[in-house]
Phi, psi and omega in degrees: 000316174275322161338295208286004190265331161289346183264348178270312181321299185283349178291309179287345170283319180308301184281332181276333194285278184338293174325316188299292183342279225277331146322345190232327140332285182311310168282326154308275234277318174313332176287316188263026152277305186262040172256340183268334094030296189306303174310330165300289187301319170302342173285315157304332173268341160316306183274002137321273183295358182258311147336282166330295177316309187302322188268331160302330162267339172269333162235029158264263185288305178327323236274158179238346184229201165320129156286165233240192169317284193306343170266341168266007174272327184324301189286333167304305175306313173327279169301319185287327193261021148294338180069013180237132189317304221279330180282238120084270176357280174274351155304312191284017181265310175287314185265017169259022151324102174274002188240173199259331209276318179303332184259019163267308192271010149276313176316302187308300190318312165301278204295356166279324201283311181318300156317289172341308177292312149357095178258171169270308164348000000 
């Protein structure tokens, strides 16, 4: 009977000694998912915002005439699936512009903020 009590003593030591193992295992790799994980998402919101800019200038400033309805819901849709309060922000800044000369200097302000945002990381 204390034989077999020892061979359950050590089994059970055997399965917690593991258990600790494969527990200490899970969190480094949850960590370097998520550290390979940061880089990825900056690289999706860099190409957001790097979208945005390109299509904000071609049919935005490039434009010869009115930009019409459907581009300017494009670009609304655009600028909101960047996700940042601060773009959003100075966007609704630029198209609540009563001037011609205030919505030159919205424009700079977005396209300085837009570049700003670009991360390296």
């Amino acid at each position: 009977m204390n034989r077999k009590k020892i061979i359950y003593l050590i089994i059970f030591i055997l399965l917690l000694a593991s258990n600790f193992y494969f527990v200490a295992r899970y969190r480094v790799i949850k960590k370097e998912l998520q550290e390979t994980k940061r880089p990825l998402e900056i690289q999706e919101i860099n190409e957001k915002v790097l979208n945005f800019t390109k299509f904000f200038i071609e049919k935005v400033l490039r434009a010869e005439k009115e930009v019409d309805f459907e581009t300017r819901l494009k670009l609304e849709n655009a600028v909101r699936e960047i996700g940042d309060p601060e773009i959003l922000a100075q966007w609704q800044k630029f198209i609540d512009s009563k001037t011609e000369i205030e919505a030159q200097q919205e424009v700079k302000n977005l396209l300085e903020l837009l570049v700003s945002k670009i991360k390296s990381d």
